[in-house]
N, CA, C and O atoms as CSV, one atom per row, in Angstrom:
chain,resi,resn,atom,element,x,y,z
A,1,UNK,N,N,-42.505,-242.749,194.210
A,1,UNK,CA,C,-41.559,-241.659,194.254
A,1,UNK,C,C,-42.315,-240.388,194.644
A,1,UNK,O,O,-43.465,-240.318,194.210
A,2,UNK,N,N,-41.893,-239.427,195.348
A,2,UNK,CA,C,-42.524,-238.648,195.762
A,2,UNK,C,C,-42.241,-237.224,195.008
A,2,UNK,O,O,-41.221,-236.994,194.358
A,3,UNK,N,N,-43.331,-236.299,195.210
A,3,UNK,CA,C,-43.165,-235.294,193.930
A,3,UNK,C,C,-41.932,-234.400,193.996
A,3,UNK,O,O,-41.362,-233.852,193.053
A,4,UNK,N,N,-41.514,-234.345,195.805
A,4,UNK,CA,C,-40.104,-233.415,195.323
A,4,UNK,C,C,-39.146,-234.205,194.647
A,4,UNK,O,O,-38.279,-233.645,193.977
A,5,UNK,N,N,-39.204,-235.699,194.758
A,5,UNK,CA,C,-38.193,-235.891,194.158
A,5,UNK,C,C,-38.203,-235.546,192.759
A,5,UNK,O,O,-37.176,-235.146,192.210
A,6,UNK,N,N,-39.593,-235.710,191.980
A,6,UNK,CA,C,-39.516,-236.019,190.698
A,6,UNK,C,C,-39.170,-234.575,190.214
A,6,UNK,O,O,-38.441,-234.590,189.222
A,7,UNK,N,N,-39.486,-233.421,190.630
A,7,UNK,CA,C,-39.454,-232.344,190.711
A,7,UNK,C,C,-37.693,-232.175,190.619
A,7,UNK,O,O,-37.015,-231.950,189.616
A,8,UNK,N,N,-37.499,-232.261,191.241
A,8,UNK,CA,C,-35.878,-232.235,192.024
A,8,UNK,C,C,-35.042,-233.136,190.765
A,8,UNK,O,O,-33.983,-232.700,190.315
A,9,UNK,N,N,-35.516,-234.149,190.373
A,9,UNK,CA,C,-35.159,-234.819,188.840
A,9,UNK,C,C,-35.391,-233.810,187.592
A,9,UNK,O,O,-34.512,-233.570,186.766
A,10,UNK,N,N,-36.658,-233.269,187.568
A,10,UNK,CA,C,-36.584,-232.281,186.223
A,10,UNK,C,C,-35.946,-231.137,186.047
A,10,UNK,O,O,-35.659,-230.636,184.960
A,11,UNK,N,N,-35.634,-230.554,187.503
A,11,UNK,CA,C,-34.337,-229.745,187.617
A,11,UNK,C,C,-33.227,-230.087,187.152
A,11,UNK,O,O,-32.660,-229.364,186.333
A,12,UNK,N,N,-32.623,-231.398,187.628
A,12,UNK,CA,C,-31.523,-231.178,187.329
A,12,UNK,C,C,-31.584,-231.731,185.340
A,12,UNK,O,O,-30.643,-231.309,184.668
A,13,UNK,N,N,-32.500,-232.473,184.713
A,13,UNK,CA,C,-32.529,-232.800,184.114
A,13,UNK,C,C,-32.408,-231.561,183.117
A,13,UNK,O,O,-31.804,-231.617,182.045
A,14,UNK,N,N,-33.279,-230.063,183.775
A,14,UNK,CA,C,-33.129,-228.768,182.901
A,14,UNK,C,C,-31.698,-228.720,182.975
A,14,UNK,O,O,-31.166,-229.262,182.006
A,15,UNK,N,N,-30.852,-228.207,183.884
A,15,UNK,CA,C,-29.139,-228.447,183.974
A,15,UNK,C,C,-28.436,-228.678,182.854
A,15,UNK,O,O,-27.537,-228.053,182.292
A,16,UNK,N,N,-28.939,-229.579,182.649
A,16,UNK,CA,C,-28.333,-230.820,181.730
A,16,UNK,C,C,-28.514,-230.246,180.533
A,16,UNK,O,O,-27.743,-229.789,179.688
A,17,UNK,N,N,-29.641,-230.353,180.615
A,17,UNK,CA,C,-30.020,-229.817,178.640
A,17,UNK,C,C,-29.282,-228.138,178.490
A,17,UNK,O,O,-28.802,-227.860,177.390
A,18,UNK,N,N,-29.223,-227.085,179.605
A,18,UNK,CA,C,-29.071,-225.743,179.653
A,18,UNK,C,C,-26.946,-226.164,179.066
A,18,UNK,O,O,-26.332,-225.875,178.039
A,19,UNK,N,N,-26.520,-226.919,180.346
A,19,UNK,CA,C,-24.835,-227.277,179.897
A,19,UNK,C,C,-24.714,-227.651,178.360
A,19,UNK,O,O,-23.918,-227.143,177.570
A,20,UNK,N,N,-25.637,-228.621,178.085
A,20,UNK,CA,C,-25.111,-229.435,176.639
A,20,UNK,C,C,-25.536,-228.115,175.370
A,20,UNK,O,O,-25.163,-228.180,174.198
A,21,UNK,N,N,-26.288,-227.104,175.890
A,21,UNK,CA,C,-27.323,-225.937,174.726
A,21,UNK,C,C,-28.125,-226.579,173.829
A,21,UNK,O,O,-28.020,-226.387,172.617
A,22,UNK,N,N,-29.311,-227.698,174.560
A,22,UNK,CA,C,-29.904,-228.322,173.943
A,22,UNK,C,C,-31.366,-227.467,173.787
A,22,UNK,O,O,-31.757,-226.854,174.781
A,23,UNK,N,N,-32.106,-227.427,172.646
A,23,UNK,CA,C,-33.374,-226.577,172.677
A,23,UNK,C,C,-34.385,-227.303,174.332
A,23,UNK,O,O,-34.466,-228.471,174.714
A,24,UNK,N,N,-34.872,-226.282,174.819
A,24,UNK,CA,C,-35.237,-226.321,176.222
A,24,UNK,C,C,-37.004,-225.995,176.150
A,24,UNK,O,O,-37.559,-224.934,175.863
A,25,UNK,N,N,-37.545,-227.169,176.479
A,25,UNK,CA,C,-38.727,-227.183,176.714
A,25,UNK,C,C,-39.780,-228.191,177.647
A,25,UNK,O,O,-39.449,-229.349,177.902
A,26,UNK,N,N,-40.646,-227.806,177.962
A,26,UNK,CA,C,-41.468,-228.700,179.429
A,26,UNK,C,C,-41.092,-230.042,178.246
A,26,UNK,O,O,-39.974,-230.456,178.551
A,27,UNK,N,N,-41.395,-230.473,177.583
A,27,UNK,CA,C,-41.148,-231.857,176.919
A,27,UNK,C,C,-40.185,-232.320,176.677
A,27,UNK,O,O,-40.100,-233.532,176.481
A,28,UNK,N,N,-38.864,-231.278,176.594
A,28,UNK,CA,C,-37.479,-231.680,176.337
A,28,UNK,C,C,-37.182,-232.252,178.231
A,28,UNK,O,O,-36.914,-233.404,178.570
A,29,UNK,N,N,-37.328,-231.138,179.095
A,29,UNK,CA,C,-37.076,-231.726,180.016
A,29,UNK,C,C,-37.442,-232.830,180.786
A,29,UNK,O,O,-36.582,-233.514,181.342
A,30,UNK,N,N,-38.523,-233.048,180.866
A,30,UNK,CA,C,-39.577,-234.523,180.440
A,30,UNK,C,C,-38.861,-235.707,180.578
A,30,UNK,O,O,-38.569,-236.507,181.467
A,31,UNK,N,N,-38.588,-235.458,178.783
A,31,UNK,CA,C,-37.543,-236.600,178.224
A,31,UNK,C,C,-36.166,-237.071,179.070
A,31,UNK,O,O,-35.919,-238.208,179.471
A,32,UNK,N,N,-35.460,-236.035,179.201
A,32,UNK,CA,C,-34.308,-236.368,179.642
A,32,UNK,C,C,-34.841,-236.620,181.219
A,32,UNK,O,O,-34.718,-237.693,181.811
A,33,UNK,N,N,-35.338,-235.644,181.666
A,33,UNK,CA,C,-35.256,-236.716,183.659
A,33,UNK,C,C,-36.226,-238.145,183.243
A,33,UNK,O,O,-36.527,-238.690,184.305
A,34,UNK,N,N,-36.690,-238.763,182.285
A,34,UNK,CA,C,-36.787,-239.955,181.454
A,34,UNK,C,C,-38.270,-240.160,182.017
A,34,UNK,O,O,-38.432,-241.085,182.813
A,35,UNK,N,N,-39.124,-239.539,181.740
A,35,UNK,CA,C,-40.256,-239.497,181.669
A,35,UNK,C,C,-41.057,-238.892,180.133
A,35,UNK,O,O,-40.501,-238.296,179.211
A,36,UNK,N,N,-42.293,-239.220,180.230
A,36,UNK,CA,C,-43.064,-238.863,179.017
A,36,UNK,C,C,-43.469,-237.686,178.680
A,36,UNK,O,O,-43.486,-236.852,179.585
A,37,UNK,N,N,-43.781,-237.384,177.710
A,37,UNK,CA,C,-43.851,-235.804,177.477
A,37,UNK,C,C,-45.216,-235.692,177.705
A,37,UNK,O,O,-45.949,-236.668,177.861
A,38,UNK,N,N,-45.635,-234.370,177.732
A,38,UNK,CA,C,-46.383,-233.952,178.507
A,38,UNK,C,C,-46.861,-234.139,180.001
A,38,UNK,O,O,-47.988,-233.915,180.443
A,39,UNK,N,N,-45.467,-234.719,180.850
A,39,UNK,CA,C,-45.426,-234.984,181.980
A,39,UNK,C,C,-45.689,-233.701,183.156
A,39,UNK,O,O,-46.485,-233.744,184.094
A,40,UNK,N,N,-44.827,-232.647,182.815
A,40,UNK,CA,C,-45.089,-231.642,183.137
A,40,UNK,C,C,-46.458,-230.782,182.641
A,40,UNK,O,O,-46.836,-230.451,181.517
A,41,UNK,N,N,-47.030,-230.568,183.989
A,41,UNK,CA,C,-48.217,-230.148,183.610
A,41,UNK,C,C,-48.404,-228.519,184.429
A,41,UNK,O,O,-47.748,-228.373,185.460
A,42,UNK,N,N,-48.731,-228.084,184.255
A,42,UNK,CA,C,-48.947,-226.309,184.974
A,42,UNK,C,C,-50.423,-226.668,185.737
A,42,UNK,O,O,-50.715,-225.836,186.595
A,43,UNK,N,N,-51.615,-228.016,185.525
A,43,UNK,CA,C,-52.367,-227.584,186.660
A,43,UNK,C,C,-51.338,-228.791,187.726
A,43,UNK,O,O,-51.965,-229.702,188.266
A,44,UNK,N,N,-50.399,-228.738,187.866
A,44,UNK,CA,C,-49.843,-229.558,189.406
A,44,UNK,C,C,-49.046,-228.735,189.819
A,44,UNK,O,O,-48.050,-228.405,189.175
A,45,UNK,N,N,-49.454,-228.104,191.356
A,45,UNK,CA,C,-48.695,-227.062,191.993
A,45,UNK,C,C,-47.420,-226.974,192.527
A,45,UNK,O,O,-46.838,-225.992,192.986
A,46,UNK,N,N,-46.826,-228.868,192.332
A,46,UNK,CA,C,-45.468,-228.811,192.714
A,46,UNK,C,C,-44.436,-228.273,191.153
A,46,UNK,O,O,-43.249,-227.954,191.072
A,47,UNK,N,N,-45.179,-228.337,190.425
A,47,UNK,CA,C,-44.715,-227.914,188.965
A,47,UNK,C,C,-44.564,-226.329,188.755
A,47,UNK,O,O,-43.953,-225.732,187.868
A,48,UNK,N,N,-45.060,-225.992,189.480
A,48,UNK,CA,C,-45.269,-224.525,189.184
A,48,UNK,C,C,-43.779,-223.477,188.421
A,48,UNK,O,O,-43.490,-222.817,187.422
A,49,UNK,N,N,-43.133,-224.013,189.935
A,49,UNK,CA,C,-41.552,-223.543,190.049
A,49,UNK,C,C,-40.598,-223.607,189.068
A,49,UNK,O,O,-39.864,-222.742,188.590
A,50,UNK,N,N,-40.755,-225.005,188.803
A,50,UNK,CA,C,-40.297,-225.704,187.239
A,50,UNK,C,C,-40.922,-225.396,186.152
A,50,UNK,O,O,-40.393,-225.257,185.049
A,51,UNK,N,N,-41.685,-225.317,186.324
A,51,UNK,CA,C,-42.328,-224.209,184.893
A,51,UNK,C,C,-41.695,-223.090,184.659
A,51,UNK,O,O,-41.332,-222.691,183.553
A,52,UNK,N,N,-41.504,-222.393,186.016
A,52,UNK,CA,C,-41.356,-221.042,185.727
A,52,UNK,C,C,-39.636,-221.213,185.144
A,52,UNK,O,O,-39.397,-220.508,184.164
A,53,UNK,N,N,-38.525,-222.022,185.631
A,53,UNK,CA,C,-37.453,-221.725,185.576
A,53,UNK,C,C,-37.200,-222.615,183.811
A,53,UNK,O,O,-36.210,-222.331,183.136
A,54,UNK,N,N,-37.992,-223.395,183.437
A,54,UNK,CA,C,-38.051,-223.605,182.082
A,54,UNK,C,C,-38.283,-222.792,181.859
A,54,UNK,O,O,-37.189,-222.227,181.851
A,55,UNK,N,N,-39.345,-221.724,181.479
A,55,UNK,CA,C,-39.681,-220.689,180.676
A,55,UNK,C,C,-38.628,-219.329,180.655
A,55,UNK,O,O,-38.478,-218.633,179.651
A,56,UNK,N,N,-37.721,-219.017,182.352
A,56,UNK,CA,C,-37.059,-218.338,182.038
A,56,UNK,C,C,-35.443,-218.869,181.244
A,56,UNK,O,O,-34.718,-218.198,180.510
A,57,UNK,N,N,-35.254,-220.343,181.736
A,57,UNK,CA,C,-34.495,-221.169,180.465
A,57,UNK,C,C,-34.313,-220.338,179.201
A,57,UNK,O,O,-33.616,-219.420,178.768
A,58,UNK,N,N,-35.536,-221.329,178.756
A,58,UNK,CA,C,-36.458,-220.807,177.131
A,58,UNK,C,C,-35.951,-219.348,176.720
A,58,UNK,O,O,-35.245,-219.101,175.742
A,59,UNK,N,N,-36.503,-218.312,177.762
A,59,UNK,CA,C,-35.811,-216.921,177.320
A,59,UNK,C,C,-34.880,-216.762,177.309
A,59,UNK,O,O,-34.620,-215.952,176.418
A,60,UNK,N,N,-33.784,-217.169,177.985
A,60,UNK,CA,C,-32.000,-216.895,177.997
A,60,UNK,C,C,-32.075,-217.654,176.950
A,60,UNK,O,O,-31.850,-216.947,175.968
A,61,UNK,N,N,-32.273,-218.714,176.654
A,61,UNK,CA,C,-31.675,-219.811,175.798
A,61,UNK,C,C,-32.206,-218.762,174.177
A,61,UNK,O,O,-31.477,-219.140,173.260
A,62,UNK,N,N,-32.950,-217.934,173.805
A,62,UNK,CA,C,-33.446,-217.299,173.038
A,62,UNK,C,C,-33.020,-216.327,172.765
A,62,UNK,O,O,-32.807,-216.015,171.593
A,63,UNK,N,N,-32.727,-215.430,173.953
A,63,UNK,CA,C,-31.765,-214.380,173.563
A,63,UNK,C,C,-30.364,-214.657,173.913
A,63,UNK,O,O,-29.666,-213.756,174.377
A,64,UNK,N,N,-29.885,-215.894,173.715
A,64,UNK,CA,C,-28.491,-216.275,173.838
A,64,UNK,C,C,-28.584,-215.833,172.174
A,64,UNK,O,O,-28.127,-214.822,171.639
A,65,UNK,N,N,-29.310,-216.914,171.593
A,65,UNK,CA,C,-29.392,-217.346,170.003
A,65,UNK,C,C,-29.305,-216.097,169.204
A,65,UNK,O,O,-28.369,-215.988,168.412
A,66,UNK,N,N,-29.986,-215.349,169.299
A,66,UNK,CA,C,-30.291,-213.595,168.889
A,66,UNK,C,C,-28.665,-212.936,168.746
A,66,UNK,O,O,-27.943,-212.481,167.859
A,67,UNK,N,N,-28.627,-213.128,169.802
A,67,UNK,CA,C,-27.386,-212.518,170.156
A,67,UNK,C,C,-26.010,-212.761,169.935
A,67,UNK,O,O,-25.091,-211.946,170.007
A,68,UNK,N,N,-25.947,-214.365,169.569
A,68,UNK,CA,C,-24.951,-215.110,168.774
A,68,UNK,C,C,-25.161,-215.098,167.259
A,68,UNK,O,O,-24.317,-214.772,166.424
A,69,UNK,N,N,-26.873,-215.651,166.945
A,69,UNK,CA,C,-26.698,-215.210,165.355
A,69,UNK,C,C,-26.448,-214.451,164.724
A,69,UNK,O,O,-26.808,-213.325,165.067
A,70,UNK,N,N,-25.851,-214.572,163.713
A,70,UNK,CA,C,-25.043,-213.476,162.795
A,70,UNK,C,C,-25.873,-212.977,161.652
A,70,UNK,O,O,-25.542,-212.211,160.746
A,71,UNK,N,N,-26.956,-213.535,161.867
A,71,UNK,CA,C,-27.916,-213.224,160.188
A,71,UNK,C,C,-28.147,-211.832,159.847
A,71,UNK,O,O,-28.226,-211.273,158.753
A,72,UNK,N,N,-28.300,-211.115,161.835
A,72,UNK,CA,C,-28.518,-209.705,161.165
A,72,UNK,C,C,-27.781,-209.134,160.592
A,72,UNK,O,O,-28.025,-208.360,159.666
A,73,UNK,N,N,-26.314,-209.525,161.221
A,73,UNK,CA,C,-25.340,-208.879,160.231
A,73,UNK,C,C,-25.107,-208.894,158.905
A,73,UNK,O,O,-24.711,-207.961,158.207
A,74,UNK,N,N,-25.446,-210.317,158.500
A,74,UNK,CA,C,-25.668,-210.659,157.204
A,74,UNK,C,C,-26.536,-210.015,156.577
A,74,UNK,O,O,-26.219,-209.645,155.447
A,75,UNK,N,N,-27.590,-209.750,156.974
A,75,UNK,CA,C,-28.864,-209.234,155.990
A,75,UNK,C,C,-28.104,-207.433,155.469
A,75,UNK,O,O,-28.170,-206.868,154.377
A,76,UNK,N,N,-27.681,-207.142,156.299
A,76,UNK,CA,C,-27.099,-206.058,155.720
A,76,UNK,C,C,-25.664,-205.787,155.112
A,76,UNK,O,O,-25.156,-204.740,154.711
A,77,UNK,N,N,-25.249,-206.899,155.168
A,77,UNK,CA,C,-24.137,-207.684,154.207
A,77,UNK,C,C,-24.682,-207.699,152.923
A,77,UNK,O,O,-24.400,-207.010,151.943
A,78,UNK,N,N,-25.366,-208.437,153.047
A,78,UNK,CA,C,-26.379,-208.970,151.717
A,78,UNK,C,C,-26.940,-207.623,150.967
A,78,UNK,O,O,-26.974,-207.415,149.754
A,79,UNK,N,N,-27.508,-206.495,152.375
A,79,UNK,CA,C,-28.244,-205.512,151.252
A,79,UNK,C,C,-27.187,-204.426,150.538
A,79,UNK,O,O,-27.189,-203.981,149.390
A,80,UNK,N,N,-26.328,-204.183,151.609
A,80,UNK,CA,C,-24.787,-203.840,150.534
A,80,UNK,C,C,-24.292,-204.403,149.585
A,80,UNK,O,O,-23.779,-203.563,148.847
A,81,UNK,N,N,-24.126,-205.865,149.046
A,81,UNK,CA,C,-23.910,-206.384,147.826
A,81,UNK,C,C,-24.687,-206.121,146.968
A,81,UNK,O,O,-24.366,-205.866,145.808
A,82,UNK,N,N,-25.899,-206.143,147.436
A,82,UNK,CA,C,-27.613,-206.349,146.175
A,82,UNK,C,C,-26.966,-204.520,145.922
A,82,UNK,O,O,-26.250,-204.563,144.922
A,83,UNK,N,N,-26.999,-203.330,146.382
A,83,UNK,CA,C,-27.041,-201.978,145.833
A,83,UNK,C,C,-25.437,-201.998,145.174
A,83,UNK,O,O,-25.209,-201.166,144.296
A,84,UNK,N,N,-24.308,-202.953,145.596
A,84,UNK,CA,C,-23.407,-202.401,144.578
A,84,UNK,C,C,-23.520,-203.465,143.386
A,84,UNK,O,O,-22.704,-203.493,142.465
A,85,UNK,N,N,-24.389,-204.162,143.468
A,85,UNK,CA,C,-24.764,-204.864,142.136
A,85,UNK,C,C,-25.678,-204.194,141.157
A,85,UNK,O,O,-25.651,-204.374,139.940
A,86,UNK,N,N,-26.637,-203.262,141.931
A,86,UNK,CA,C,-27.435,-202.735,141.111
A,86,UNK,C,C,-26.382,-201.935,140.589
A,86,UNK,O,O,-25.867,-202.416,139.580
A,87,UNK,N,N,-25.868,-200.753,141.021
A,87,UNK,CA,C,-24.864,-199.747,140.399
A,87,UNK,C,C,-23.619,-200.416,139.501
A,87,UNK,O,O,-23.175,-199.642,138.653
A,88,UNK,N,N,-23.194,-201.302,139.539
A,88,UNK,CA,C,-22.215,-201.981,138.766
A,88,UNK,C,C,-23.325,-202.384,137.110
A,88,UNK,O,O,-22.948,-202.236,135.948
A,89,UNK,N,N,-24.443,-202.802,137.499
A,89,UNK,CA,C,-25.228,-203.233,136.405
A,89,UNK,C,C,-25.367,-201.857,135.718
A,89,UNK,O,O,-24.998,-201.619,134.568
A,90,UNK,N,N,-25.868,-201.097,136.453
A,90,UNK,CA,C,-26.099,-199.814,135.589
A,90,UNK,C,C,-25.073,-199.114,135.133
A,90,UNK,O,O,-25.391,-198.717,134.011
A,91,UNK,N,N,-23.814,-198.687,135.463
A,91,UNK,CA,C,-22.817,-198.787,134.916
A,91,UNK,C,C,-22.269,-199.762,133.656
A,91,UNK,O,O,-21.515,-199.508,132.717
A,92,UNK,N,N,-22.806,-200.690,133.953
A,92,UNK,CA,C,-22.664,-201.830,132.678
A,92,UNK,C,C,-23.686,-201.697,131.333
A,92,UNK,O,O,-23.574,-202.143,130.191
A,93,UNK,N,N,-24.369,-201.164,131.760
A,93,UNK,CA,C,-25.480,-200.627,130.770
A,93,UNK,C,C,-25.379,-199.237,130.088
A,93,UNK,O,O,-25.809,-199.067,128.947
A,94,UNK,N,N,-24.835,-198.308,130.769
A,94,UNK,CA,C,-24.219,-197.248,130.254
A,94,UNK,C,C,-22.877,-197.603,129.190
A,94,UNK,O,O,-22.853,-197.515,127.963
A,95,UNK,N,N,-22.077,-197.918,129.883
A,95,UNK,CA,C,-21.148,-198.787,128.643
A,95,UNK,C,C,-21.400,-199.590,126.951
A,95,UNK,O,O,-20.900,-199.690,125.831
A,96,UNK,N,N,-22.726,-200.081,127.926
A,96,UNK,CA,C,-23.430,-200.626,126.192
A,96,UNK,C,C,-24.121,-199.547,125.354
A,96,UNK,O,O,-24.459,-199.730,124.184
A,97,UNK,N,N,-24.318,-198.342,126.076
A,97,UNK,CA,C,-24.896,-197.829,125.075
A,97,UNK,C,C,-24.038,-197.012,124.777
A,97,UNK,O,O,-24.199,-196.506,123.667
A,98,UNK,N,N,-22.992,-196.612,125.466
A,98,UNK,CA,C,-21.833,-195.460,124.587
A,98,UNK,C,C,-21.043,-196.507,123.537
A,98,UNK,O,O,-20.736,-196.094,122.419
A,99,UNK,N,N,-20.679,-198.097,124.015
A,99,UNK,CA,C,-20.647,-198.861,122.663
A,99,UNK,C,C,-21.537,-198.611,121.679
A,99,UNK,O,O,-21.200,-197.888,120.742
A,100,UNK,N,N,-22.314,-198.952,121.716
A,100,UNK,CA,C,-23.493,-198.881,120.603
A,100,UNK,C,C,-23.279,-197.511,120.171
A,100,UNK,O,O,-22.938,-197.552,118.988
A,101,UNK,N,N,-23.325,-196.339,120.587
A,101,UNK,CA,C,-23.082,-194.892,120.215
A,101,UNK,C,C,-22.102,-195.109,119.711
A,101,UNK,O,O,-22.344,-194.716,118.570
A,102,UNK,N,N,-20.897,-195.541,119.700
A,102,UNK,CA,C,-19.433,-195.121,119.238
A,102,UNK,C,C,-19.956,-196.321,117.878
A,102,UNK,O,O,-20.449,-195.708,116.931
A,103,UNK,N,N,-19.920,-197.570,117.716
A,103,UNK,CA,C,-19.866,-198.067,116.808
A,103,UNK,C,C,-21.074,-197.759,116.039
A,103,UNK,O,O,-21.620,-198.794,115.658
A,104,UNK,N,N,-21.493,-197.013,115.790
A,104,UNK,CA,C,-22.646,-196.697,115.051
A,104,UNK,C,C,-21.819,-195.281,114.262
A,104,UNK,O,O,-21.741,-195.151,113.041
A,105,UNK,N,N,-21.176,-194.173,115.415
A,105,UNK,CA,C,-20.617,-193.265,114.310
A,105,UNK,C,C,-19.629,-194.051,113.731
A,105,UNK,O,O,-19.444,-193.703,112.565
A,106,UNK,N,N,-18.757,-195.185,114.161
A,106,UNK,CA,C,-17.981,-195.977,113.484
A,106,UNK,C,C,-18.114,-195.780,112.119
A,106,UNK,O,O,-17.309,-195.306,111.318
A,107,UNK,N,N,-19.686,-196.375,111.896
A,107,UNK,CA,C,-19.830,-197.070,110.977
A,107,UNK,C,C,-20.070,-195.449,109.962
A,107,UNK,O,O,-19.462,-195.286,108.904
A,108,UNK,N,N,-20.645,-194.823,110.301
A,108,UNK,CA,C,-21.320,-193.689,109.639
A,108,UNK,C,C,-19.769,-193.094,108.878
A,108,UNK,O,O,-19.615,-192.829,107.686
A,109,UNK,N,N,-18.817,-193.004,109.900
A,109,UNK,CA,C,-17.323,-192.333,109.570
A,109,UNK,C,C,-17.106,-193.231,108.123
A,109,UNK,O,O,-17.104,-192.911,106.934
A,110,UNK,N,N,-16.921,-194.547,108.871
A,110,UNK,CA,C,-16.494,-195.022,107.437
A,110,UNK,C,C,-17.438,-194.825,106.018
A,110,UNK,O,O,-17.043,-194.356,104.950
A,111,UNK,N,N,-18.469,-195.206,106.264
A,111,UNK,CA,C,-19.174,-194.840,105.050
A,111,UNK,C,C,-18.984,-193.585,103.846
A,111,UNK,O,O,-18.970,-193.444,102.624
A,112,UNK,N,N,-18.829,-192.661,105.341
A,112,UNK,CA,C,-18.381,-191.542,104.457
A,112,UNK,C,C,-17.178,-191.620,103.933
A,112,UNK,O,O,-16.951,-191.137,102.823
A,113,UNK,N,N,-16.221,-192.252,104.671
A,113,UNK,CA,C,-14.958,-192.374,104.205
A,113,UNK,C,C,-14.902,-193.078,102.987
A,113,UNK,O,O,-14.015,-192.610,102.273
A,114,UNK,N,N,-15.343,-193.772,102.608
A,114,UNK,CA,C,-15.803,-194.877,101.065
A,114,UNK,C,C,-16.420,-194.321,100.072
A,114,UNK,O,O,-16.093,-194.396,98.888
A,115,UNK,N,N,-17.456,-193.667,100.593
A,115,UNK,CA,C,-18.113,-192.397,99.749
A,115,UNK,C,C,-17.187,-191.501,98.897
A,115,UNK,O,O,-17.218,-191.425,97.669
A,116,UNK,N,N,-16.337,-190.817,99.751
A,116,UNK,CA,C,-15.120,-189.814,99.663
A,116,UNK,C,C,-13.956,-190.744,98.317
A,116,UNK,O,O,-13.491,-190.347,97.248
A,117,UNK,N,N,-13.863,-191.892,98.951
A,117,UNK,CA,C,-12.793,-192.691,98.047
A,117,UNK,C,C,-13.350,-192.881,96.936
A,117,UNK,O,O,-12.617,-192.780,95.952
A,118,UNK,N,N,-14.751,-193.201,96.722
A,118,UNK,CA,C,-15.216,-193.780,95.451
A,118,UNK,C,C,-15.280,-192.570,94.484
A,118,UNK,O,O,-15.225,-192.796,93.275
A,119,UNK,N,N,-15.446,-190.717,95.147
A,119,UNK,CA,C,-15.655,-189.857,94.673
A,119,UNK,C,C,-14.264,-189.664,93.561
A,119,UNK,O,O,-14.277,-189.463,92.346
A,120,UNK,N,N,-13.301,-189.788,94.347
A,120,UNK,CA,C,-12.155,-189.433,94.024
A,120,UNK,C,C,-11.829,-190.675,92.994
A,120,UNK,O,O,-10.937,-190.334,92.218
A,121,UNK,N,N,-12.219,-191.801,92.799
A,121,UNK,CA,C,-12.162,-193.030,91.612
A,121,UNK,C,C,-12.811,-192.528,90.227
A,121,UNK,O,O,-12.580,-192.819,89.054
A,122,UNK,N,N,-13.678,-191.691,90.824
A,122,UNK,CA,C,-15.007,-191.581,89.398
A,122,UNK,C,C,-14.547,-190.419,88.545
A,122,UNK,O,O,-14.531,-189.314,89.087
A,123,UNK,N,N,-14.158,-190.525,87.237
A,123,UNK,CA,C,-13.484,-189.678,86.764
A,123,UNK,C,C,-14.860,-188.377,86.318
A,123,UNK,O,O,-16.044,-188.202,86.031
A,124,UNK,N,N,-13.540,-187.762,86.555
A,124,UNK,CA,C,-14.518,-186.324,86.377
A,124,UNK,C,C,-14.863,-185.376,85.186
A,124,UNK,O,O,-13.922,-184.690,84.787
A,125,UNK,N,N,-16.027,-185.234,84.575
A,125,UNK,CA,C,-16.667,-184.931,83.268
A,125,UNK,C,C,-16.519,-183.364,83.674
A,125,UNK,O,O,-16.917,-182.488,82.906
């Protein structure tokens, strides 16, 4: 077989993998025009070309991904939940301690209030 053809095979074999959005590499393309990996080699000068249009592949196929994933959006999804969690917690913690404040004079009120009642029980000399 002669090298344009095989050449002319790993082309279209890139095609293929670029239509289906299969991860794109000299070994992926390899595989599919059904040869062995590391077939493609950069010192063979009919390769050159095909190198180059894998690698610019590789980059579209990369900033396709970037540009479709949503994580960045997420991460700042995520860091807006984490700060209204912190502020909801601390708010929740303020609450426990004006509980704790209130049931503590609770307790002090009543005491006195029992104090006061027992005063008024104890007959007076």
């Amino acid at each position: 077989m002669s090298p344009k053809v095989q050449v002319d095979q790993y082309f279209a074999a890139l095609e293929r993998l670029k239509a289906r959005g299969e991860p794109i590499s000299n070994d992926a393309v390899a595989l599919e025009a059904g040869r062995g990996r590391g077939s493609i080699k950069k010192s063979r000068p009919a390769h050159a070309e095909l190198i180059a249009a894998i690698d610019n592949a590789m980059t579209e196929q990369q900033e396709t991904r970037v540009a479709v994933n949503p994580v960045p959006g997420l991460k700042s999804d995520i860091e807006e939940l984490k700060r209204r969690l912190d502020q909801s917690l601390d708010r929740e913690v303020a609450l426990l301690h004006e509980l704790y404040d209130l049931r503590a004079k609770v307790n002090q009120l009543s005491e006195e209030n029992r104090q006061l009642k027992i005063g008024r029980l104890v007959p007076v000399k």
